[in-house]
C-alpha positions as CSV (number, residue, x, y, z in Angstrom):
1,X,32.8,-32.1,-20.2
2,X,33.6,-32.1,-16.3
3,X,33.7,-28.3,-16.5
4,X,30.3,-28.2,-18.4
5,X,28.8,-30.6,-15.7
6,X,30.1,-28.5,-12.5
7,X,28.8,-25.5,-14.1
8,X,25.0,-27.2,-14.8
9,X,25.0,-28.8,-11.4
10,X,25.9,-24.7,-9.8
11,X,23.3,-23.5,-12.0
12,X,20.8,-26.2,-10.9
13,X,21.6,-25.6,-6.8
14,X,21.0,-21.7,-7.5
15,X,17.9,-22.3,-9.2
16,X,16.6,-24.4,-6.7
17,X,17.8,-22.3,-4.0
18,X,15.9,-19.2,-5.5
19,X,12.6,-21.5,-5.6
20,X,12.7,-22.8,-2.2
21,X,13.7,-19.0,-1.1
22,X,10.5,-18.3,-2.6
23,X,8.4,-21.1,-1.1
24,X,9.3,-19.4,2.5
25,X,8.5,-16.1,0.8
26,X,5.3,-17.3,0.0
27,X,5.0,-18.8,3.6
28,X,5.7,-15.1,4.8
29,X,3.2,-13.4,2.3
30,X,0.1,-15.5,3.5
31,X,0.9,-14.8,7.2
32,X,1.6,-11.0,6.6
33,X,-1.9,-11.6,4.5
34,X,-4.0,-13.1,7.2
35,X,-2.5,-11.2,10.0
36,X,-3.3,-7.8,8.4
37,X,-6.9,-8.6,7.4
38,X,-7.4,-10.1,10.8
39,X,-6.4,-6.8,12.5
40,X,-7.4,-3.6,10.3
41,X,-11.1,-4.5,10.7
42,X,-10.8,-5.1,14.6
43,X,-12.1,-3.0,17.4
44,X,-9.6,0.0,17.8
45,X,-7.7,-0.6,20.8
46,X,-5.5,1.5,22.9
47,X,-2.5,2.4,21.7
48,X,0.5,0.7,23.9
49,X,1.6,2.0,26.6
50,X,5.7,3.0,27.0
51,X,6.1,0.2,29.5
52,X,5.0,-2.1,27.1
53,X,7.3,-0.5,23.9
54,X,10.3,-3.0,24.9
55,X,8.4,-6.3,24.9
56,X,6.4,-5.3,21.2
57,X,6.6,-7.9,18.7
58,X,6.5,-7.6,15.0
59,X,4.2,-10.3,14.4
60,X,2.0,-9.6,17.3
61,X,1.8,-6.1,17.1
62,X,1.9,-4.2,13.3
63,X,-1.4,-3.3,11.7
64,X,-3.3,-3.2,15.2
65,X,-5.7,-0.9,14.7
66,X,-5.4,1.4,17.6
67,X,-5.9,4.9,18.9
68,X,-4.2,7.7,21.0
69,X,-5.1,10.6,22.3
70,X,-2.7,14.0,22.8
71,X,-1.6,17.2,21.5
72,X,-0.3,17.5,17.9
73,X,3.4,19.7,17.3
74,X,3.1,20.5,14.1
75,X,5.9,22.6,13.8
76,X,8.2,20.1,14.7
77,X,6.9,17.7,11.2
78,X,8.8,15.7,9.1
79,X,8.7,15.0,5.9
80,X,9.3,11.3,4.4
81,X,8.9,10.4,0.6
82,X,6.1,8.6,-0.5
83,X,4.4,7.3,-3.9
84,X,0.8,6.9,-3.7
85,X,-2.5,7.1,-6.1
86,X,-2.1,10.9,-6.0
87,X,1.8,10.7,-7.8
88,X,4.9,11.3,-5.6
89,X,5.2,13.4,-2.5
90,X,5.7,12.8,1.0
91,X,4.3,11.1,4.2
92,X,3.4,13.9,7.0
93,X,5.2,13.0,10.4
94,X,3.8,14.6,13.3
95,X,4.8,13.6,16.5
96,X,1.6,13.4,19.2
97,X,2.3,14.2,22.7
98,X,0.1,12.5,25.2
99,X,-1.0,13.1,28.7
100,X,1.1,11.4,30.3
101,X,4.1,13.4,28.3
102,X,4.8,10.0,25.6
103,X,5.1,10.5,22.8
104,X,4.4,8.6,19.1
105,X,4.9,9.9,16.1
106,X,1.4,10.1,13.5
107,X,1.7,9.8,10.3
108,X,-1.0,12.2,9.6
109,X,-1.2,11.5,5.5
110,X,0.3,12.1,2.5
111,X,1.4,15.7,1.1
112,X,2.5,17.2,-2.1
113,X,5.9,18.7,-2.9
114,X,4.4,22.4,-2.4
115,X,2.9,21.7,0.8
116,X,3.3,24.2,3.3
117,X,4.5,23.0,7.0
118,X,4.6,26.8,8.2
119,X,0.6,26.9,7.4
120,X,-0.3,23.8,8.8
121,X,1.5,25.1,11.7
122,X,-0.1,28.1,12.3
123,X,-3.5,26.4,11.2
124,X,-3.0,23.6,14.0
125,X,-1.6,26.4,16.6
126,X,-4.8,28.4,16.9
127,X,-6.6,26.3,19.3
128,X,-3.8,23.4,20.5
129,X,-7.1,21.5,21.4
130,X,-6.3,17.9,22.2
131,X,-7.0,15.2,19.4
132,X,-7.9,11.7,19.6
133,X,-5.9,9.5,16.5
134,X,-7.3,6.4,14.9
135,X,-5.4,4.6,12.7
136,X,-2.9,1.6,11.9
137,X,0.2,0.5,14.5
138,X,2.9,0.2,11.9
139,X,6.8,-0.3,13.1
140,X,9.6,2.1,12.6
141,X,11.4,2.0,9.4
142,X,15.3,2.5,10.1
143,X,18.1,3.0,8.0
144,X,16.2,4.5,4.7
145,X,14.6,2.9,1.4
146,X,16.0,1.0,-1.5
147,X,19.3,2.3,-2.2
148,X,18.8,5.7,-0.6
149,X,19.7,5.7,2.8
150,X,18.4,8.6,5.2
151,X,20.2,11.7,5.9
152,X,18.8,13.6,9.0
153,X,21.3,16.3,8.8
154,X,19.8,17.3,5.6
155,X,16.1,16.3,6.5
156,X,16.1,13.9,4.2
157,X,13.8,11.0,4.3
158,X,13.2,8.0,2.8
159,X,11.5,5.9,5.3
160,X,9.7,6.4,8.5
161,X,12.5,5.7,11.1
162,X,10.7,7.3,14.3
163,X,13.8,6.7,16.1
164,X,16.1,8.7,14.0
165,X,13.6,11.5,13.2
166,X,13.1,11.8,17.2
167,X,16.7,12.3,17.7
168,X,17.1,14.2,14.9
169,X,14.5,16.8,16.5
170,X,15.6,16.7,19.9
171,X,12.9,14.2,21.8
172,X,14.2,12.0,24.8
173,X,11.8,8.8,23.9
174,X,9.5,7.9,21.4
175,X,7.6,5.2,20.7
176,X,9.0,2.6,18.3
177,X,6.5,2.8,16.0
178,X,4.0,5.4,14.7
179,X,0.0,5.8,13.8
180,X,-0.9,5.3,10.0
181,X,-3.5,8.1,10.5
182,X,-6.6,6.2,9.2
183,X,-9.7,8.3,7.3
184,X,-11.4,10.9,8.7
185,X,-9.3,10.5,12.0
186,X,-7.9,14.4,11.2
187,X,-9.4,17.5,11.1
188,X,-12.1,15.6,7.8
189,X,-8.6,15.9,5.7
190,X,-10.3,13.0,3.3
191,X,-13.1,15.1,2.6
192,X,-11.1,18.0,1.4
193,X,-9.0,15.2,-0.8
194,X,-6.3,18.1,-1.9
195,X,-2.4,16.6,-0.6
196,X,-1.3,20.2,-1.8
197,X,-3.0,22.0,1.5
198,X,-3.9,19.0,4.0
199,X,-2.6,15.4,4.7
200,X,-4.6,12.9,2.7
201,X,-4.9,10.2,5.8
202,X,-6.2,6.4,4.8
203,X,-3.4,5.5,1.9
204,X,-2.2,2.3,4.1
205,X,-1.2,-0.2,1.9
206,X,-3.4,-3.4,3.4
207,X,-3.7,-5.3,-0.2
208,X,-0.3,-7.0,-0.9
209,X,0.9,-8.7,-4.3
210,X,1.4,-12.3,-4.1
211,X,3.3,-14.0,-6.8
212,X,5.9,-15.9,-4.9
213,X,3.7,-19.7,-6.0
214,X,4.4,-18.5,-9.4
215,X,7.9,-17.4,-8.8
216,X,9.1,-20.5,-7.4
217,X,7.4,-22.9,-9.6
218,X,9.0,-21.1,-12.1
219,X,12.5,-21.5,-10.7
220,X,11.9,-25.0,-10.5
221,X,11.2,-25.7,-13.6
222,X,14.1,-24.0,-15.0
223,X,16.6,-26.2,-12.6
224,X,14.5,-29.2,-13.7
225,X,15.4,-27.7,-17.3
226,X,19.1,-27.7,-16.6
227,X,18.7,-31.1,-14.9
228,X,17.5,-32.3,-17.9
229,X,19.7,-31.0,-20.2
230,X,22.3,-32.6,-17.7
231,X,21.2,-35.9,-18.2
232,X,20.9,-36.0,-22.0
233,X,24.7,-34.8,-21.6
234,X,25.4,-37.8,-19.6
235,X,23.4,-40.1,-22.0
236,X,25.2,-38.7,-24.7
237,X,28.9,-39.1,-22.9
238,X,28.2,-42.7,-21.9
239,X,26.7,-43.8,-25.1
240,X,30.1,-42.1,-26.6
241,X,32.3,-44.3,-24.4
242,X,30.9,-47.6,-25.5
């Protein structure tokens, strides 16, 4: 019986653990929520400046919608995987170099399997003309994606660590974050709509899934479950001693 108890009242802390987890998740969802609809509507802004990169913070700075000026270098792209509306494939990375010689890596869009870097290359080479980038502030992504970490020696990505890629290719600073390329920022890429010869630009997630209330409540109602169970246990045992 006391083994039967200690082993409910575990299964009752766990279960309440895992709701109130999820009461902070929730917490975290509706900022993230409000924060993102705030900002992707906003004026575009500048994008920030490399004094500034040190001081950035998360929860002041993702999803600003900003811009930056420069000259794409195609040919030194990266590839990172992706899963949008248009099946798997890969998000284009294409670092911008500015004026001033910063530079911020774009993610210019999504791409299919077959897409050819070499052509984009030499498509993008012909006139080097400076372009001005619209799009989404979103952080750098280190380490890799569920289960599959990066491996830069075999350019292979799973996540959008700027950092990594940069040193992977040889740049001496980056910024710590990189441009979600928004619609018909690039060279019209939306209106051609074909991830097989040009990015696809404007596939940034901004509409997130909330389920955490629903989670939680029901975590706690299964520990209130095993609570009760408990207690008809106890009934049970005392009414047995008498």
């Amino acid at each position: 019986m006391v083994i039967i108890f200690a082993c409910g009242v575990a299964v009752f802390s766990a279960l309440m653990a895992l709701g109130i987890w999820q009461v902070y998740r929730l917490d975290w969802k509706l900022e993230l929520i409000e924060r993102v609809e705030l900002r992707v509507d906003a004026p575009v802004v500048a994008m920030p400046s490399s004094e500034t990169w040190i001081r950035l913070q998360p929860e002041k700075s993702e999803y600003r919608h900003v811009e930056a000026t420069g000259t794409l270098m195609p040919e030194l792209s990266v590839r990172a995987t992706a899963t949008t509306l248009y099946g798997s494939g890969y998000w284009l990375m294409t670092p911008l170099k500015l004026d001033n010689g910063d530079l911020v890596m774009i993610n210019r869009g999504f791409v299919s399997s077959d897409f050819d870097i070499a052509a984009d290359t030499a498509r993008l080479n012909e006139t080097k003309e400076p372009v001005t980038v619209r799009g989404l502030l979103r952080l750098s992504e280190p380490d890799g994606g569920f289960l599959r970490a990066n491996r830069p020696e075999k350019n292979r990505w799973y996540s959008r660590d700027v950092e990594a890629m940069a040193e992977t290719a040889g740049f001496d600073q980056v910024a710590p974050f990189f441009i979600d390329a928004e619609a018909n920022s690039l060279q019209g890429s939306v209106q051609v709509m074909d991830p097989s010869r040009t990015p696809v630009p404007g596939l940034t997630v901004i509409h997130f899934r909330n389920n955490h209330l629903v989670y939680a409540l029901t975590w706690f109602v299964l520990a209130f479950t095993v609570a009760g169970g408990l207690g008809f246990l106890l009934r049970d045992q005392f009414k047995s001693s008498l």
